[in-house]
N, C-alpha and C positions, 0 to 999 in steps of 0.2 A: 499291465493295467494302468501305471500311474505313466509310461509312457502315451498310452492312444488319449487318457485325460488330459496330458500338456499337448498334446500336438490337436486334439478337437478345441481345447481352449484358444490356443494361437491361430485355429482355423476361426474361431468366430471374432476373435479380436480384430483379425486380417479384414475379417468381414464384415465388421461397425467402420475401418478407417476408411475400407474402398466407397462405404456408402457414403460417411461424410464429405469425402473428395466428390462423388456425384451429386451430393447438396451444394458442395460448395461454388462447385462448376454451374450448374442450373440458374444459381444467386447469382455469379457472376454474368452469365447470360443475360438472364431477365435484366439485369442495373445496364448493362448495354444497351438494352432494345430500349428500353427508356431514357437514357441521357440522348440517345440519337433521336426519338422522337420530341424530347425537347427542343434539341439543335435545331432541328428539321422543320420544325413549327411553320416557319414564314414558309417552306418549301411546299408542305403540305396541304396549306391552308389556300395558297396558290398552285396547289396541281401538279405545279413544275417536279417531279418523282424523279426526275434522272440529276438533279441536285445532291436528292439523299443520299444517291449512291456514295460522293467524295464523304460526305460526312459524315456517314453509315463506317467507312473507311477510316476515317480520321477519329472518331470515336469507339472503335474498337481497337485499333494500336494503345490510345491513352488508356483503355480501360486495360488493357493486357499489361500495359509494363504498372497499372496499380498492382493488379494480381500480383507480379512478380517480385513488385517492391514488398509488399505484408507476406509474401511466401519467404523473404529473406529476412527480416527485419523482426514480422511480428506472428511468427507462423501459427500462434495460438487460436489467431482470429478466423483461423483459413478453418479448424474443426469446431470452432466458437460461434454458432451458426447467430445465437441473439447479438452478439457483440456484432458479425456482422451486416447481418439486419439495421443493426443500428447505424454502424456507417455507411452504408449503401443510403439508407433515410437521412442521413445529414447532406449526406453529397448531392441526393435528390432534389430533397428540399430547398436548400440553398439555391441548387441551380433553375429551381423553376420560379424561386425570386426574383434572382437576375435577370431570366427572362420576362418576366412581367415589368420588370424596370427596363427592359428594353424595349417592350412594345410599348409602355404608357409614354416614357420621356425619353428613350435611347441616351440617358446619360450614363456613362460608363462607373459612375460615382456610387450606381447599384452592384453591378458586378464588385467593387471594391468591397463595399459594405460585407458582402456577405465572403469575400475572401479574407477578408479580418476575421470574420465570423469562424468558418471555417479553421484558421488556423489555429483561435483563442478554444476551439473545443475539443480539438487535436491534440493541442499543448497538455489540456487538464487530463484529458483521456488517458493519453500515452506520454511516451517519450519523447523529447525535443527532437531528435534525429528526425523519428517516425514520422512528427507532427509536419518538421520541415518538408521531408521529404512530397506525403503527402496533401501540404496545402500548396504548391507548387503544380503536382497535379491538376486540383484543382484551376490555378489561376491560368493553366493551358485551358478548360473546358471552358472558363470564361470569355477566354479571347474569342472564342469563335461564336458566342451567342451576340454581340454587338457588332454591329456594321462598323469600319468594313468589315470581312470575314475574319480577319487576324490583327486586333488591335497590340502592337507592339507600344505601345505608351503605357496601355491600360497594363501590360504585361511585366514592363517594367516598376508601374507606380505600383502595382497591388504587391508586386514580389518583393517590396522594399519595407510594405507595412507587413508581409508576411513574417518573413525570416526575422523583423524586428521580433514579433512578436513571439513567433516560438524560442529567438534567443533570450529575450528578456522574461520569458516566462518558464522557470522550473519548477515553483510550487507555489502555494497560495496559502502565506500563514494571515496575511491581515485582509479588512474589509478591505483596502484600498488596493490590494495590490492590480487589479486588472484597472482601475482608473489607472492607477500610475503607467502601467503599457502600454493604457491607449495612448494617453498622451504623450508616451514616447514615438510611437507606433504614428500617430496624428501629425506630429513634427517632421517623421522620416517619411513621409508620404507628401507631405505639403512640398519640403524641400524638392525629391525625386519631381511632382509633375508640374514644378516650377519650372527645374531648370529642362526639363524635357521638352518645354513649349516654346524654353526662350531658344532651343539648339535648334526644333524643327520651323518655328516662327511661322504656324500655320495660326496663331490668333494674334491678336490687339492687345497690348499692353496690358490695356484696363481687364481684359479677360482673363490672361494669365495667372495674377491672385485671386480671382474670381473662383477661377478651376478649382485652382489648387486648394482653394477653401472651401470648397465643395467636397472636395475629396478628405479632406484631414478632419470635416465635422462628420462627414458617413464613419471613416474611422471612429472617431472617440464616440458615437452616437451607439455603435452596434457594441462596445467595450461598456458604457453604464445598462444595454441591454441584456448584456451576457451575464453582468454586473446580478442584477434582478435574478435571471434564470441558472443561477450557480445552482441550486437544489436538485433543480431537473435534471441538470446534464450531469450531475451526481448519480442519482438514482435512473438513469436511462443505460449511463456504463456501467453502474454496478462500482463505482470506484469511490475512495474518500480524501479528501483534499486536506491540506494542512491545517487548513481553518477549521473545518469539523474536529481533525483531531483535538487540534485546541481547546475547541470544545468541549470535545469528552473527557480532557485530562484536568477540569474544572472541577473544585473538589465538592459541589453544590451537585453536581449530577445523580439525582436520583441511588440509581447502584452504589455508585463512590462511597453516598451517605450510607447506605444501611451497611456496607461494608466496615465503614468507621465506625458507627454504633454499635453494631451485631458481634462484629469480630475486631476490634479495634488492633491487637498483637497481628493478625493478620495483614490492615490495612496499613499497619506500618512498616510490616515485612515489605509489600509488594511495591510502596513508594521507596524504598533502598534498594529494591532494585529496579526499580524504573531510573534511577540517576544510574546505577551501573551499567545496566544496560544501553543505554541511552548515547556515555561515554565509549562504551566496545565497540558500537556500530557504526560511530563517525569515526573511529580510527581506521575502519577498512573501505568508509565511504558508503556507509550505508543510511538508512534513513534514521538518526536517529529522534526521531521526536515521534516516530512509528512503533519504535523500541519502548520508549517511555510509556506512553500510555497505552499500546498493549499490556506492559508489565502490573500497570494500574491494577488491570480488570483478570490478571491471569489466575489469580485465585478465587474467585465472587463463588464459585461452587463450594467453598467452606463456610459461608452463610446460611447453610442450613443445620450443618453440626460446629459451629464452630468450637465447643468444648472436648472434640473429639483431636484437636491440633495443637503442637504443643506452645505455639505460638502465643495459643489465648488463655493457658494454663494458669497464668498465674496467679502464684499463692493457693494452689490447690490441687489433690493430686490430679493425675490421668483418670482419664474415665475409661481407659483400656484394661484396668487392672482386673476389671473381673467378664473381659469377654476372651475368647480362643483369639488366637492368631489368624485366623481365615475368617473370623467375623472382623477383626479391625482390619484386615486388607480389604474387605468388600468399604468399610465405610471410608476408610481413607482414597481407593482406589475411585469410590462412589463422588468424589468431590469434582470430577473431571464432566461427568453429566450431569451433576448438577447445576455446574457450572453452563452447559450449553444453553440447560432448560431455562437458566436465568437470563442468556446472553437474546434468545429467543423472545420471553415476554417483555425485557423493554429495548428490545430492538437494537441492539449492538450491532453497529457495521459488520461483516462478514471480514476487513481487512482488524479484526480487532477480536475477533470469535475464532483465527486461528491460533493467538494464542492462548486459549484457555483451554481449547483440545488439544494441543502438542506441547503443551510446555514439559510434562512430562513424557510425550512418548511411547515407548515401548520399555520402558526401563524397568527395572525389580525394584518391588517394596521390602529391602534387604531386611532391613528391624524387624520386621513381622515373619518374614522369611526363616531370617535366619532360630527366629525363636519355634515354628512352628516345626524346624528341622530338629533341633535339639530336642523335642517333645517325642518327633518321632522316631530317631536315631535307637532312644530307652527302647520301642518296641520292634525296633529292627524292619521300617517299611521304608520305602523312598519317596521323597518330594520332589516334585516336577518343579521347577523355575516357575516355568508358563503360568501355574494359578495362582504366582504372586506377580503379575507383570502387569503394566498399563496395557490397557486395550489399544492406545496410541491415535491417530495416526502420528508416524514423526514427521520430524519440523519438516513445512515443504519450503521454507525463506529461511535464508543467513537472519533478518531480523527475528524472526521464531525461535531457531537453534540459539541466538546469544542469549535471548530470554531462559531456555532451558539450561545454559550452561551456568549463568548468574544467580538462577533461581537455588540450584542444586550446591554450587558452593557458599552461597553467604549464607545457607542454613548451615552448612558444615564447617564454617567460621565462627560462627558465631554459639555453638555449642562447644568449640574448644576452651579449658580451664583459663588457657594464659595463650591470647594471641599476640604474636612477633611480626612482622615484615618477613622472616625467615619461612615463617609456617604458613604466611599466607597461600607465598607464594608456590611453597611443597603442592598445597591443598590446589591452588586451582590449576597448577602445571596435572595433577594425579587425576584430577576430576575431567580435566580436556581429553586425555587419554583413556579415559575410563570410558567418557561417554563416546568418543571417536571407535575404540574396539567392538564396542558394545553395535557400531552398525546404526548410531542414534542420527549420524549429519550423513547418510546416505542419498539420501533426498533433496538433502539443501546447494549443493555443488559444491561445500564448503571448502575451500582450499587451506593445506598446511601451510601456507604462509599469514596468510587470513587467520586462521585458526592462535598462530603464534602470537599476531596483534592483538588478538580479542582477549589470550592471555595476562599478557602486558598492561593491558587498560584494565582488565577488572583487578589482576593484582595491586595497579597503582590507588584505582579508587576502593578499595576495601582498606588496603595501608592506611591511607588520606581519614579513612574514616574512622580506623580504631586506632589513632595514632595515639601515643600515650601522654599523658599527662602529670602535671609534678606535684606532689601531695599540698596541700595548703598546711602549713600552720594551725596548730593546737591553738586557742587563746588560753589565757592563764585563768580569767574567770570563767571558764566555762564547766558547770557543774559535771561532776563525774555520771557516765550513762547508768543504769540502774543495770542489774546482771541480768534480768530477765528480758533485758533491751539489747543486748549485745551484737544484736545483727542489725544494727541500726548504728547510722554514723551518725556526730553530730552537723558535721560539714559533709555532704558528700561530693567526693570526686564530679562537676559538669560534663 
């Protein structure tokens, strides 16, 4: 039985990917028959039909080795059917600018424009590789919308502001950063179809800077326009740029606040480990300013019980003491959709809503567990794991897992009597391996050498943090504390 279920299962799964490859092929199709009738324009509008054919030709090879590139590069996009909707509409678009800026002036300084363009939303979308790879693409599709058929000038000045521009651009933490590329990007464009004019000395002197400052202000013009439209090409990929995080990791943001007020032992917890985290994730080269203010927001579901956590307890007992073990795993466990339901009404980026659903996982609520086991042990029945375990999902990112890994030991640091260097380190070496058996970095590709780094760093910054300090000095006139005072210093330890 539970074989013909896995094998009908893997027939319908077999069955969604063959149908996505026939979406994605169809998509592909259609962005061909239209970048060709773009190209085709002058052909078609003039009759001349046996034209189309070379470039019918010539625009279905470039559109095939794109295919080939995002099937190697970025294969997500290939069963990502909106994401590719979207790039097929950016390649689109652009290129039927270009064309219009070839029929109204046939200055090649339109074609440029929008291959900046192009690369500057490539850059933010994806990957430097992927961007380069495909805004190059691009700056082929371009040549052949400007007379003559194959502008090699135009091919070398846009591929110079290109490549600038996906090299200089990796993330985007200030307002300026895309000003400052264009006008990198504006310089390495001016320079290229300088000396491009003085080598072919097809114009006039006086034309030469002319050009070229034609070309370097479309540059930096489409850079303060992109500038403006950063929100959109935000919310068109579905992606969050360093600057939004920024943003959110602002301690004024709405959530932050009530976190701070509501559950204040909470919001302190989760900004110690947004520094530790933060620090594990650049040690293996990850993103850590993605780490931190995820970490911000990874508990906001404890804003609704937060006297249920022992974080906010204080000076007061638990409020566990008079429910069962299986009502405080529902409410403890309950913090993880609460958490979504919050991340939902005020609109938390999606790259910031997975940590609040994986930071724990699939992992056991051991405390509660283990006491519910002991209750039942006296009457001789057995307890399942499974109905004290997170619902999960686990981490699907290296920055999710460092989150879960950090979140799990600085609570279990910080409940020890008397912490050492020694102990810290026992604790998060026990806890890596705990959660690594347990099946928790499955998902995340996480590698044991990786693993060992992330180590290393939150060891180093939990040491750093509860590093010890040397008693201050008694004064001589300082009155003796009263006996019913005694758990009170006069001077306390900073």
């Amino acid at each position: 039985m539970r074989k013909n279920l896995a094998a009908e299962r893997f027939y319908h799964l077999r069955t969604w990917a063959d149908i996505d490859i026939i979406i994605s092929v169809l998509l592909g199709l259609v962005f061909t028959v239209i970048c060709t009738m773009i190209l085709s324009f002058d052909s078609i509008e003039q009759k001349d039909y046996y034209q189309i054919i070379p470039k019918a030709a010539i625009t279905t090879l470039i559109c095939g080795a794109c295919i080939l590139y995002i099937s190697r590069y970025q294969k997500r996009i290939i069963k990502n059917h909106p994401r590719l909707l979207a790039l097929a509409g950016i390649f689109t678009s652009l290129l039927i600018l270009a064309k219009i800026g070839a029929l109204l002036a046939n200055q090649p300084y339109w074609g440029m424009g929008t291959a900046i363009a192009a690369a500057i939303i490539l850059a933010i979308s994806y990957n430097q590789r992927f961007a380069t790879g495909m805004s190059v693409f691009y700056v082929v599709f371009v040549c052949f919308v400007f007379e003559p058929p194959l502008d090699m000038k135009l091919f070398f000045t846009a591929s110079a502001g290109v490549l600038t521009c996906c090299f200089s651009l990796k993330e985007i933490r200030t307002r300026t950063k895309l000003l400052e590329v264009g006008a990198i990007a504006a310089v390495a464009v001016f320079i290229m179809a300088m000396t491009l004019d003085f080598v072919t000395k097809e114009q006039p002197l006086s034309k030469i800077f002319v050009n070229a400052g034609w070309h370097a202000l479309a540059t930096m013009a489409v850079a303060i326009l992109l500038q403006s439209l950063l929100p959109l090409i935000e919310k068109t990929f579905k992606i969050t740029t360093s600057m939004t995080l920024l943003d959110y990791s602002d301690a004024n943001q709405p959530l932050l606040k009530r976190l701070a007020m509501e559950a204040p032992g909470t919001f302190s917890h989760s900004l110690m480990i947004g520094s530790i985290a933060e620090a594990a994730a650049e040690a293996i080269g990850r993103n850590g300013l993605l780490c931190r203010v995820g970490a911000y927001y990874h508990d906001i579901g404890k804003i609704n019980k937060p006297g249920y956590f022992v974080e906010n307890q204080i000076g007061s007992l638990s409020q566990h003491r008079e429910l069962s073990p299986a009502m405080s795993q529902l409410i403890i466990v309950g913090h993880v959709k609460d958490g979504m339901e919050l991340a939902d009404e005020y609109g938390l980026p999606t790259v910031l809503r997975q940590f609040v659903e994986t930071h724990h996982g699939t992992t056991l609520v051991e405390y509660f567990y283990n006491q519910a086991k002991k209750k039942l042990d006296e009457k001789q029945f057995e307890l399942s794991e499974t109905e004290f375990r997170y619902a999960g999902p686990k981490p699907l990112t290296k920055e999710a897992a460092i989150v879960m890994l950090a979140d799990s030991v600085e609570g279990t640091v910080r409940a020890l009597p008397e912490v050492t260097p020694t102990r810290i380190e026992v604790i998060v070496h026990n806890m890596a391996m705990k959660r690594l058996q347990d099946g928790q970095f499955d998902e995340c590709d996480l590698s044991l050498r990786e693993l060992s780094l992330i180590e290393a760093s939150i060891s180093k910054t939990l040491i750093a943090h509860y590093h010890g300090r040397i008693a201050y000095p008694k004064p001589m006139d300082v009155l003796e504390i009263p006996s019913s005072r005694t758990d009170v210093q006069a001077y306390p330890n900073e």
